[in-house]
PyMOL commands that place a pseudoatom at each C-alpha (Angstrom):
pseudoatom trace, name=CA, resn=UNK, resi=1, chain=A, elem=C, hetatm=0, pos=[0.000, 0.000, 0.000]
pseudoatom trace, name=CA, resn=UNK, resi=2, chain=A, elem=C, hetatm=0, pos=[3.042, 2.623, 0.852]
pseudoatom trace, name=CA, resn=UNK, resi=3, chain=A, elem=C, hetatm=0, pos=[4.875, 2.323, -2.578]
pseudoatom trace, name=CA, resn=UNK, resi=4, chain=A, elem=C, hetatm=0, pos=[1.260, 2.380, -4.065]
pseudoatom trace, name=CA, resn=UNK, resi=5, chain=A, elem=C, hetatm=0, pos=[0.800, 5.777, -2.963]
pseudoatom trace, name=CA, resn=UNK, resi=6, chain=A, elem=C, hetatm=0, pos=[4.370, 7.110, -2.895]
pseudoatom trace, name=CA, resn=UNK, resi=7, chain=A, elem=C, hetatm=0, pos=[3.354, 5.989, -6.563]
pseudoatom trace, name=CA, resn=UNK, resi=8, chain=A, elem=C, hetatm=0, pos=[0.835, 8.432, -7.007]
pseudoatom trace, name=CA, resn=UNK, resi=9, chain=A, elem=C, hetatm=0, pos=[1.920, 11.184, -4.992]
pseudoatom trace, name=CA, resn=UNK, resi=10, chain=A, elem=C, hetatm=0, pos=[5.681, 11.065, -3.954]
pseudoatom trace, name=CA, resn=UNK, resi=11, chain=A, elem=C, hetatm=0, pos=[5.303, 13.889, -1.269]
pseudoatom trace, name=CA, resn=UNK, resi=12, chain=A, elem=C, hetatm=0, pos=[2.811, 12.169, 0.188]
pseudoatom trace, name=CA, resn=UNK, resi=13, chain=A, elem=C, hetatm=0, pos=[3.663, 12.629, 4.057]
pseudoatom trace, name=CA, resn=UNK, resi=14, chain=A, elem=C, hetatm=0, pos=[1.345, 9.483, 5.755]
pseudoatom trace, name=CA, resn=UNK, resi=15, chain=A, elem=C, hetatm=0, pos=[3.206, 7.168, 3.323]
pseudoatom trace, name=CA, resn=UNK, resi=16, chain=A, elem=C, hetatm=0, pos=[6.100, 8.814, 3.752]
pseudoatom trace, name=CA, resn=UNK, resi=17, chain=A, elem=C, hetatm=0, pos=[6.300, 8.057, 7.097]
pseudoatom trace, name=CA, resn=UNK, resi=18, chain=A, elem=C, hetatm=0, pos=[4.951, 4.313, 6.916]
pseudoatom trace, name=CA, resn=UNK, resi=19, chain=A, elem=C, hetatm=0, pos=[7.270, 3.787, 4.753]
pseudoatom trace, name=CA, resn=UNK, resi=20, chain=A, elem=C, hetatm=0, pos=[10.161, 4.738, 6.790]
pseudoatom trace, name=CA, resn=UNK, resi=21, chain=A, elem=C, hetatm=0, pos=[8.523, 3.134, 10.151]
pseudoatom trace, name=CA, resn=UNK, resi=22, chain=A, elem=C, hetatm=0, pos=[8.004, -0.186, 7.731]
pseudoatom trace, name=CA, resn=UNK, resi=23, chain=A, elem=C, hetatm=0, pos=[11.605, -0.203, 6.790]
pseudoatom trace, name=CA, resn=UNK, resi=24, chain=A, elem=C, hetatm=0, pos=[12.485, 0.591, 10.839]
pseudoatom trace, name=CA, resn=UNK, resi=25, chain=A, elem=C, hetatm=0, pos=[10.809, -1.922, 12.228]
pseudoatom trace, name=CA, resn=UNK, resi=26, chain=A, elem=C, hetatm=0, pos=[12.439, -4.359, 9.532]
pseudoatom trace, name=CA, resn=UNK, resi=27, chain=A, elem=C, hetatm=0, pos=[16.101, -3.147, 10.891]
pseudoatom trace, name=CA, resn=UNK, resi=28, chain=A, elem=C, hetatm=0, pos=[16.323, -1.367, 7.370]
pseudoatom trace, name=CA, resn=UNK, resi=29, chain=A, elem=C, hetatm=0, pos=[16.212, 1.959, 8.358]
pseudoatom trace, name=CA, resn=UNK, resi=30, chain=A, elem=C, hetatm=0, pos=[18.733, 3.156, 5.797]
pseudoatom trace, name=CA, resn=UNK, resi=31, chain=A, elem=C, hetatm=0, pos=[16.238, 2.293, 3.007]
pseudoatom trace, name=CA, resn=UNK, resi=32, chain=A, elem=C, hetatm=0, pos=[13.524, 5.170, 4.497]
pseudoatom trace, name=CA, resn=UNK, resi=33, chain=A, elem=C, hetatm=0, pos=[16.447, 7.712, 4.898]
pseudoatom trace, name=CA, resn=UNK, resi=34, chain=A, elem=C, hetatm=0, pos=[17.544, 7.184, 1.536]
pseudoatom trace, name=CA, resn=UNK, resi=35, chain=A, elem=C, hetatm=0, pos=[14.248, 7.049, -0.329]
pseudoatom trace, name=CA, resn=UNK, resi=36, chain=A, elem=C, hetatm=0, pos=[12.534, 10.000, 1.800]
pseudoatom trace, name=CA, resn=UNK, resi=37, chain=A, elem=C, hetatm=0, pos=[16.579, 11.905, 1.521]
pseudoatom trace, name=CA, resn=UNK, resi=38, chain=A, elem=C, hetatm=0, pos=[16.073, 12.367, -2.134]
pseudoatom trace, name=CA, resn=UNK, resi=39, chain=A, elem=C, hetatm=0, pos=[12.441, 13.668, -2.401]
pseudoatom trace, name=CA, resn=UNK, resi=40, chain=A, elem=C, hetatm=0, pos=[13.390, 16.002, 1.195]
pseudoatom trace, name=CA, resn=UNK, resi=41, chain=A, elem=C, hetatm=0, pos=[16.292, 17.538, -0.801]
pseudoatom trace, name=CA, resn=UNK, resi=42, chain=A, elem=C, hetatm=0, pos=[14.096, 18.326, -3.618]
pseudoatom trace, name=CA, resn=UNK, resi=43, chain=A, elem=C, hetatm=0, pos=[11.016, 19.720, -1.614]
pseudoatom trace, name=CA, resn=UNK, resi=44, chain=A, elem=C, hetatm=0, pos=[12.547, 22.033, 1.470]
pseudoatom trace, name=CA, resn=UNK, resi=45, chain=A, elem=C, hetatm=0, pos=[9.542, 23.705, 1.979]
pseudoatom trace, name=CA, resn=UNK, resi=46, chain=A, elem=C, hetatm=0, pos=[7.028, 20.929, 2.340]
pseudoatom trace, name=CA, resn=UNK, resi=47, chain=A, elem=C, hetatm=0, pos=[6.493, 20.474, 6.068]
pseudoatom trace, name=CA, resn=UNK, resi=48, chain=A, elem=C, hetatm=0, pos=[4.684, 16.824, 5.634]
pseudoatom trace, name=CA, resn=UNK, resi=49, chain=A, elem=C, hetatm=0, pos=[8.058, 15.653, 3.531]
pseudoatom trace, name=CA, resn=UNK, resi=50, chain=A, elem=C, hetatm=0, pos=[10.786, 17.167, 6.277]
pseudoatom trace, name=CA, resn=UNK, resi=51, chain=A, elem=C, hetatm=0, pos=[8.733, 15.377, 8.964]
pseudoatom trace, name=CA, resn=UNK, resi=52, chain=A, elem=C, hetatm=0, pos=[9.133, 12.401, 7.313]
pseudoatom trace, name=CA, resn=UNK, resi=53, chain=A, elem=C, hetatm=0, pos=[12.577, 12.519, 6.808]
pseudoatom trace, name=CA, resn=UNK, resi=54, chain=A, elem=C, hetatm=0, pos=[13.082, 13.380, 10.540]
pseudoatom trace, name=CA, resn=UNK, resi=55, chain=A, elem=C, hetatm=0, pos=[10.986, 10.636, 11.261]
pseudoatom trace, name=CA, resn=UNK, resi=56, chain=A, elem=C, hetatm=0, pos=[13.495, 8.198, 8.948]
pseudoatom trace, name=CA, resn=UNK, resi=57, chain=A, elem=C, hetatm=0, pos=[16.742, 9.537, 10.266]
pseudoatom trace, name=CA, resn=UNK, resi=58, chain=A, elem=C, hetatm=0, pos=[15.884, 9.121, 13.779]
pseudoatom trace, name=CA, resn=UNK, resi=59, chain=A, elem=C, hetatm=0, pos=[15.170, 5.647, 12.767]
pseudoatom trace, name=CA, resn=UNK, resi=60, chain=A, elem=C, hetatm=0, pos=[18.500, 5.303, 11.325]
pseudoatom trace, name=CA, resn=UNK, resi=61, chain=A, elem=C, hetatm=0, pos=[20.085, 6.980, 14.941]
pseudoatom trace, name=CA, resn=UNK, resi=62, chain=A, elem=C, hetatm=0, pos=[21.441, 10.274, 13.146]
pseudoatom trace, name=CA, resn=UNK, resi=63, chain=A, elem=C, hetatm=0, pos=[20.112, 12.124, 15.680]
pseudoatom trace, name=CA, resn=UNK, resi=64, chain=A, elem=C, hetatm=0, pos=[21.819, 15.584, 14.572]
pseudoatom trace, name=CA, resn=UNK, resi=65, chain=A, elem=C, hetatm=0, pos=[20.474, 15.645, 11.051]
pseudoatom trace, name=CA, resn=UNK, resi=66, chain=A, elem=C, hetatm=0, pos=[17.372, 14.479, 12.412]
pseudoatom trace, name=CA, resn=UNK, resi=67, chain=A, elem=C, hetatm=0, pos=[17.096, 17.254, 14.905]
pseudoatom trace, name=CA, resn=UNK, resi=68, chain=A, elem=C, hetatm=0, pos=[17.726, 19.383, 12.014]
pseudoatom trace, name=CA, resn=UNK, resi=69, chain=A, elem=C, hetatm=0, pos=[14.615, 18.134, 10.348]
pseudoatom trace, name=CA, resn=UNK, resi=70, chain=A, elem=C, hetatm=0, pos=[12.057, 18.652, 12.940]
pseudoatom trace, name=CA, resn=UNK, resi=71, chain=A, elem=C, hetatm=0, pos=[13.444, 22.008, 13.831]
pseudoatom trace, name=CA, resn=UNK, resi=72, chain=A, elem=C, hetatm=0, pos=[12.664, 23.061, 9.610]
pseudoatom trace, name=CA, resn=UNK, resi=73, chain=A, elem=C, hetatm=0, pos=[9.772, 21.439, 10.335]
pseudoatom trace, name=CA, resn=UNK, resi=74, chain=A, elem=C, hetatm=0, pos=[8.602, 24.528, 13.471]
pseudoatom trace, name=CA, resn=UNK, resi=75, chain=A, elem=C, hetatm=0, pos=[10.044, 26.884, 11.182]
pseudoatom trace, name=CA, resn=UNK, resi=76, chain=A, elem=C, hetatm=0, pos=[7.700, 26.451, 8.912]
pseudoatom trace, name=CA, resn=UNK, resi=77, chain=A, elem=C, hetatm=0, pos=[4.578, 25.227, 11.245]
pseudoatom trace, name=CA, resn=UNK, resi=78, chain=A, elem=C, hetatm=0, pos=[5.271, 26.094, 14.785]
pseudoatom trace, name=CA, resn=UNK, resi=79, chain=A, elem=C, hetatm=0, pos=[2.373, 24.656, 16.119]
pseudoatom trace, name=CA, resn=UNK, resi=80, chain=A, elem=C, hetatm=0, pos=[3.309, 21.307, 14.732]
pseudoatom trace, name=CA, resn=UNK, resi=81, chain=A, elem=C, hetatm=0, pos=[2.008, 18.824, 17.372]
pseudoatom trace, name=CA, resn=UNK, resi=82, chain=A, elem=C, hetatm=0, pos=[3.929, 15.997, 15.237]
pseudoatom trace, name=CA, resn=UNK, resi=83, chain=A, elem=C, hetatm=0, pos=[6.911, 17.986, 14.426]
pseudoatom trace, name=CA, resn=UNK, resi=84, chain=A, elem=C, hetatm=0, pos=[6.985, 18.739, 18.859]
pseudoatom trace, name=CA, resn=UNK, resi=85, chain=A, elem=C, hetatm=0, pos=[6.378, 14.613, 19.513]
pseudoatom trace, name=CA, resn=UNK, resi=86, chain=A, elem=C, hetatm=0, pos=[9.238, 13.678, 16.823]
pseudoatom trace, name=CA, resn=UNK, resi=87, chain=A, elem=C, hetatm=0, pos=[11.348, 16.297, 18.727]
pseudoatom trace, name=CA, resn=UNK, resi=88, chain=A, elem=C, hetatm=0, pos=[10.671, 15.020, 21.832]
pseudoatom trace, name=CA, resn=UNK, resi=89, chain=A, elem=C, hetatm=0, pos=[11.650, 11.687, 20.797]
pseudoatom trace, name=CA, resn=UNK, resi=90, chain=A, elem=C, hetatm=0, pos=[15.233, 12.970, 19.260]
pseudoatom trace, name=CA, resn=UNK, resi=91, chain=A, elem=C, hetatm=0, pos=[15.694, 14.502, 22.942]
pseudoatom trace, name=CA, resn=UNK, resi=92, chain=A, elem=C, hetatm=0, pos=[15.131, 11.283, 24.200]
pseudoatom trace, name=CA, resn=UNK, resi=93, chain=A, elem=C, hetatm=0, pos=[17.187, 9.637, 22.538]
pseudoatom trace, name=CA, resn=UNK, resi=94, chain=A, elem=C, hetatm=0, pos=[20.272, 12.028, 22.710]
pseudoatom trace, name=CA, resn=UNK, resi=95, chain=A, elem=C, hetatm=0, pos=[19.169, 11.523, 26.686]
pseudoatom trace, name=CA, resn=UNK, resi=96, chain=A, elem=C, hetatm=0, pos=[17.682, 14.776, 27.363]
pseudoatom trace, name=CA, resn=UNK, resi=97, chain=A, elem=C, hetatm=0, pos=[14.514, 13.655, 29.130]
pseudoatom trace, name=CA, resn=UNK, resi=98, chain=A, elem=C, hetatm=0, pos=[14.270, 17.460, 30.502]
pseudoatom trace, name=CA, resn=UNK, resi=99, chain=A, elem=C, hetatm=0, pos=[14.048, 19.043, 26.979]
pseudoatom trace, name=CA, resn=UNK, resi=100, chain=A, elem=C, hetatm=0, pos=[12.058, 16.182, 25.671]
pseudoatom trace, name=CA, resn=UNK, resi=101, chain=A, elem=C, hetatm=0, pos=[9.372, 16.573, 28.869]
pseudoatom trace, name=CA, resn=UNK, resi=102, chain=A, elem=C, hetatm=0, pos=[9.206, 20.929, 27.641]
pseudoatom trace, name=CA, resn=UNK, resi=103, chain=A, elem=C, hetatm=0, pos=[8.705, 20.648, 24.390]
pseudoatom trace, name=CA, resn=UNK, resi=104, chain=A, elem=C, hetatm=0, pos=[5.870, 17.654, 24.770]
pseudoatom trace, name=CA, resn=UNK, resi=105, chain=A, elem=C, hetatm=0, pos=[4.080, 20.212, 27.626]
pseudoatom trace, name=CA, resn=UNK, resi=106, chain=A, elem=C, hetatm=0, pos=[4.146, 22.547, 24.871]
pseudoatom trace, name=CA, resn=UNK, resi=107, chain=A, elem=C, hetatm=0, pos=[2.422, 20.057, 22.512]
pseudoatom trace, name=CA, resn=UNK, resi=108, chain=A, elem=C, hetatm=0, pos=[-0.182, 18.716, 25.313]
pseudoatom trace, name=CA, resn=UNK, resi=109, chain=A, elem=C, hetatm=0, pos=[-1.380, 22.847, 25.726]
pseudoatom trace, name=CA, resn=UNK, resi=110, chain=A, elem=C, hetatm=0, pos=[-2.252, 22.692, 21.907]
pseudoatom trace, name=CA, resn=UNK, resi=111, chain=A, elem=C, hetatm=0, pos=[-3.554, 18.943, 21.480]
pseudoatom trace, name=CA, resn=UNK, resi=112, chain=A, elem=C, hetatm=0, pos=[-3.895, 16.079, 24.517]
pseudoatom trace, name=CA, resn=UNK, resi=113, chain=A, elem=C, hetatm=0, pos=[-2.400, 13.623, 21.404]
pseudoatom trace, name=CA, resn=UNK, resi=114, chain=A, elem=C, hetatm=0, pos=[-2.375, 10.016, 22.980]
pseudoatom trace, name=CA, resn=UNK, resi=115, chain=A, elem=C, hetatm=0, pos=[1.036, 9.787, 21.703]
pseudoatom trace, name=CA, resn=UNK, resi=116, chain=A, elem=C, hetatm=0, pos=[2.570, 12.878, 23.197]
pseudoatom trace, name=CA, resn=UNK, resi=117, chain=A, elem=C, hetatm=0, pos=[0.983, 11.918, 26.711]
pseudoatom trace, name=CA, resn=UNK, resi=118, chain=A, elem=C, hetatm=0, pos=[2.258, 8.047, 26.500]
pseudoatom trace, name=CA, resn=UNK, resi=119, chain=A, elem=C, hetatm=0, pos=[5.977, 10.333, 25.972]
pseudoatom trace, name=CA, resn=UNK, resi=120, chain=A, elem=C, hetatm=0, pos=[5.442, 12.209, 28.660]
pseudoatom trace, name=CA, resn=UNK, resi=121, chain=A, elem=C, hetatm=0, pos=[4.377, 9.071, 30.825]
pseudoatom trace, name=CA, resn=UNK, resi=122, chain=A, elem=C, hetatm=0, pos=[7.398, 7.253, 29.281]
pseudoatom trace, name=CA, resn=UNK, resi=123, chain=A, elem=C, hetatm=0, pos=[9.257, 10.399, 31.250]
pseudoatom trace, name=CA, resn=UNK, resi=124, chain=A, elem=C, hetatm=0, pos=[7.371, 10.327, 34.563]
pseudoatom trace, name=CA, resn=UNK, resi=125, chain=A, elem=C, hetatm=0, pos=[7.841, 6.702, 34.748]
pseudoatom trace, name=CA, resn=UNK, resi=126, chain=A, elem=C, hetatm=0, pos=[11.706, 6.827, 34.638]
pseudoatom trace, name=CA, resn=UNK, resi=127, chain=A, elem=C, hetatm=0, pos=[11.447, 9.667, 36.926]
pseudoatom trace, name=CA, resn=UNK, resi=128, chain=A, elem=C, hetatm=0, pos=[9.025, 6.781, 39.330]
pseudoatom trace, name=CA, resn=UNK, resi=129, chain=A, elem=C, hetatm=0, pos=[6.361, 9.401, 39.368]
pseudoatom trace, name=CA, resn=UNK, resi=130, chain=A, elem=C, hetatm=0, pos=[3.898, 6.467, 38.697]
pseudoatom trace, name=CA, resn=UNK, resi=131, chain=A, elem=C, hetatm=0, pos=[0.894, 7.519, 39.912]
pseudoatom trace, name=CA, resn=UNK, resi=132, chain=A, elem=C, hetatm=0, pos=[1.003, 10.298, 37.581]
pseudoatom trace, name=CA, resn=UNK, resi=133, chain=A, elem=C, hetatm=0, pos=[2.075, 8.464, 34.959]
pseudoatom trace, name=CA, resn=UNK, resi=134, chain=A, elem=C, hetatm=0, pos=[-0.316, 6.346, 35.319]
pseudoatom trace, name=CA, resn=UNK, resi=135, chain=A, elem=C, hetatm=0, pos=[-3.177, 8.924, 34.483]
pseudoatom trace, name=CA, resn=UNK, resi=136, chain=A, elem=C, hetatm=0, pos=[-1.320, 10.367, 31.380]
pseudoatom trace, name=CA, resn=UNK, resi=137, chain=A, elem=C, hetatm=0, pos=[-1.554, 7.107, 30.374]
pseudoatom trace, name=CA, resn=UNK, resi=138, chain=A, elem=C, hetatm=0, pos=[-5.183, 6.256, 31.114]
pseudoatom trace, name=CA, resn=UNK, resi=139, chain=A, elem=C, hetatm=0, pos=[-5.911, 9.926, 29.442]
pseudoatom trace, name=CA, resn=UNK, resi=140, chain=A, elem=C, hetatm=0, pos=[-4.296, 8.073, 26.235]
pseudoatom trace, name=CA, resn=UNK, resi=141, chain=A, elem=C, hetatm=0, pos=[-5.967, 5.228, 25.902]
pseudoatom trace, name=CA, resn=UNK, resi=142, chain=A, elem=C, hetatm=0, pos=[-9.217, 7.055, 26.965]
pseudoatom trace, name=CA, resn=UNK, resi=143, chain=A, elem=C, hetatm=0, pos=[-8.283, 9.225, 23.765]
pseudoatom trace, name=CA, resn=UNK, resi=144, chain=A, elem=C, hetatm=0, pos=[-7.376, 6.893, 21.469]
pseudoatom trace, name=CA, resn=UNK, resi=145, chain=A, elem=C, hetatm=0, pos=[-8.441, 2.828, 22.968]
pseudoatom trace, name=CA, resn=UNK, resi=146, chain=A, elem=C, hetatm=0, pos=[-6.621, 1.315, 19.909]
pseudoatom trace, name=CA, resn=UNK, resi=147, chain=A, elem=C, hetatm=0, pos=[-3.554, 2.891, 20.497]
pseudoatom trace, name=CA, resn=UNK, resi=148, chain=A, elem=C, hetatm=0, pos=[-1.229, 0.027, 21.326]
pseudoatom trace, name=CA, resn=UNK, resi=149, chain=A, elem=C, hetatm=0, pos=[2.164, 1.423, 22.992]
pseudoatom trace, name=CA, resn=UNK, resi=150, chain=A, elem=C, hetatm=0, pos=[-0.094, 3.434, 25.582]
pseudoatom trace, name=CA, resn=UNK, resi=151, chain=A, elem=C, hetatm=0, pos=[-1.646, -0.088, 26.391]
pseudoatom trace, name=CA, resn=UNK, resi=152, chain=A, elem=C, hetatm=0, pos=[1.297, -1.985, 26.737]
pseudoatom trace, name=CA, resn=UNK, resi=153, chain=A, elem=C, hetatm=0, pos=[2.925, 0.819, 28.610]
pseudoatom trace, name=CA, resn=UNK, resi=154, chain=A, elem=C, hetatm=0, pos=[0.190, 1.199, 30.889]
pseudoatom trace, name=CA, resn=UNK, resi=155, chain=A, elem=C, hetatm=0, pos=[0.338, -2.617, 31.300]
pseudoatom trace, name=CA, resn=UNK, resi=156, chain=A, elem=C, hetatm=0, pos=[3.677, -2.400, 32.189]
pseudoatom trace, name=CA, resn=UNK, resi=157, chain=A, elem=C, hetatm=0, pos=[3.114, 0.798, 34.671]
pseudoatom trace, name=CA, resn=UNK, resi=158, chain=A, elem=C, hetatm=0, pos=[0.085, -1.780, 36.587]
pseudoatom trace, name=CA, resn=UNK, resi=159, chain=A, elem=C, hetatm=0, pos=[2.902, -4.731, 36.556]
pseudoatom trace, name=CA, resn=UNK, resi=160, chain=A, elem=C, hetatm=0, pos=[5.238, -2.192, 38.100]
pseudoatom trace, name=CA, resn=UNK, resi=161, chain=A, elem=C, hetatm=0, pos=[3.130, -1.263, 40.825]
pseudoatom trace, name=CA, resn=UNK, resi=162, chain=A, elem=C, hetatm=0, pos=[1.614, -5.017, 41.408]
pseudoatom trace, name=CA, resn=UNK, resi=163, chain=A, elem=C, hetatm=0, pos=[-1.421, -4.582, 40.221]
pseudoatom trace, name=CA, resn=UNK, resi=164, chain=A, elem=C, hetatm=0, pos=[-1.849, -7.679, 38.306]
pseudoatom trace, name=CA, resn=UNK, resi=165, chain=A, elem=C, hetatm=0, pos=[-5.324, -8.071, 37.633]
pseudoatom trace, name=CA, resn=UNK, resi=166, chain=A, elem=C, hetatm=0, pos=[-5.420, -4.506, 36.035]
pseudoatom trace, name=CA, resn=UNK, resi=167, chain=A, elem=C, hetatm=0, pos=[-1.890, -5.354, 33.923]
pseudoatom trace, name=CA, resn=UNK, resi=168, chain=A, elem=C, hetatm=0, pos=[-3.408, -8.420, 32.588]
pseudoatom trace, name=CA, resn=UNK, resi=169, chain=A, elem=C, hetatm=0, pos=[-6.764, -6.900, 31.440]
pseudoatom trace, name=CA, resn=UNK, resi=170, chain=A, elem=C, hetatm=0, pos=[-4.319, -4.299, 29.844]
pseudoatom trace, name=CA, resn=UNK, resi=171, chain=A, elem=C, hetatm=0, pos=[-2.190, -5.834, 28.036]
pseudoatom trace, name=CA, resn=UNK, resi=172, chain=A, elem=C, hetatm=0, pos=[-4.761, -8.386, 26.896]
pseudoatom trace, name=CA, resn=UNK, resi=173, chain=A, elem=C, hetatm=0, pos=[-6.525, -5.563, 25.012]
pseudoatom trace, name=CA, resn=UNK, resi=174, chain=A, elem=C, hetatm=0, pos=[-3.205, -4.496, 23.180]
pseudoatom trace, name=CA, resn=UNK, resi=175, chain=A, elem=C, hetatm=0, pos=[-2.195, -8.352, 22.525]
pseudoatom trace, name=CA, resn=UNK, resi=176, chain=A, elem=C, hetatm=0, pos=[-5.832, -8.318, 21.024]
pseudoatom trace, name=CA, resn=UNK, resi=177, chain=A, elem=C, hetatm=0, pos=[-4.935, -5.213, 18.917]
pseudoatom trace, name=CA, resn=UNK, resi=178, chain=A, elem=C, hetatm=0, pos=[-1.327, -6.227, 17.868]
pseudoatom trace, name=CA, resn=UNK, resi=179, chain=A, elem=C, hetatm=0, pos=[-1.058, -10.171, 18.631]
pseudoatom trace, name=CA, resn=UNK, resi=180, chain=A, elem=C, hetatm=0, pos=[2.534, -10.270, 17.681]
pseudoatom trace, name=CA, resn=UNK, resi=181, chain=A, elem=C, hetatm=0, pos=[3.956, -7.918, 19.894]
pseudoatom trace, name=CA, resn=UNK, resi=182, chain=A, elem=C, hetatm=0, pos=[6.612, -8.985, 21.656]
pseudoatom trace, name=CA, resn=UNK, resi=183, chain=A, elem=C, hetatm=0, pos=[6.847, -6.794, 24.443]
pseudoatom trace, name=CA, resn=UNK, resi=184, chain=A, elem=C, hetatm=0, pos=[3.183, -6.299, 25.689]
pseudoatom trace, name=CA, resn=UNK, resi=185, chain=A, elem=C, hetatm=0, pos=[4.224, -10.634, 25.461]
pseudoatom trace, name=CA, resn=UNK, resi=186, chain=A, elem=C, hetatm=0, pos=[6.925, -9.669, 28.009]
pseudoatom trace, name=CA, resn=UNK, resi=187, chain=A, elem=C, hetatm=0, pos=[5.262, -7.721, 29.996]
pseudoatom trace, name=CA, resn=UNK, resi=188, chain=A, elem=C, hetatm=0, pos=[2.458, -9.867, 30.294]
pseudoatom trace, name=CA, resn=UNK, resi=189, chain=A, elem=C, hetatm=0, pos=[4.659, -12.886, 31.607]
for i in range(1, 189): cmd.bond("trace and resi %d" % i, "trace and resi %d" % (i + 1))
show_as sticks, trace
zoom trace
């Protein structure tokens, strides 16, 4: 379905992005940078095409180009809620929780995105702040009920604190949602 609509629109920023997350989650990450590289280089000004191409060289780990990417991105929409989440997540990964947690409270005051509050749980819950945690994360699933990583994360948060009957319903519903993922698996024992 991606290289059916790259096909008919090459800019095309959802399959843009699926097809770099595709290519990530198959340990080919190079293959998004290079395909979304070429059309990025060619379209500077497209906000949908420079998120994607921050999106593929996070996935590839070159966290300074990628940081590049999502800042062109606010340049050009500074109320970006995705452009804020993928920035967030190059802070994280550069291990700058602190800069990751201001820039998602800046994307929560414009949109409570399930995403961007599962991030900022992902923060609280490293910090052991679990019982708020644990609401940001019931906010996102109350948001958006199919949205698997704030199950499994949740499900991991009611392991954490020992409440097993609660982790179990939890991660049932995102094994139901994504069957092969491994780590709601995990967490689930």
């Amino acid at each position: 379905y991606c290289n059916a609509a790259l096909a008919k629109d090459r800019k095309a920023a959802g399959a843009l992005i699926l097809f770099v997350r595709i290519n990530a989650y198959q340990n080919a990450p190079d293959v998004g940078v290079k395909k979304v590289e070429e059309i990025a280089n060619s379209m500077p000004q497209d906000a949908g095409v420079q998120l994607a191409y921050g999106e593929a060289l996070l996935a590839a780990n070159r966290l300074d180009l990628a940081l590049a990417a999502a800042t062109r991105v606010l340049k050009l929409q500074e109320t970006s809620v995705p452009a804020m989440k993928l920035l967030a997540r190059i802070y994280l990964a550069m291990g700058r929780p602190v800069t990751a947690e201001s820039i998602l409270k800046r994307a929560l005051d414009i949109e409570r995105d399930a995403e961007a509050l599962t991030l900022m749980a992902g923060i609280r819950y490293t910090d052991k702040e679990f019982i708020e945690a644990r609401v940001l994360l019931e906010e996102a699933v109350e948001q958006d009920g199919g949205y698997v990583e704030a199950l499994n994360s949740l499900g991991a948060l009611y392991v954490a604190v020992r409440s097993f009957e609660a982790a179990e319903e939890t991660l049932q519903k995102a094994l139901a949602i994504a069957p092969t993922m491994a780590e709601a698996w995990l967490n689930l024992g």
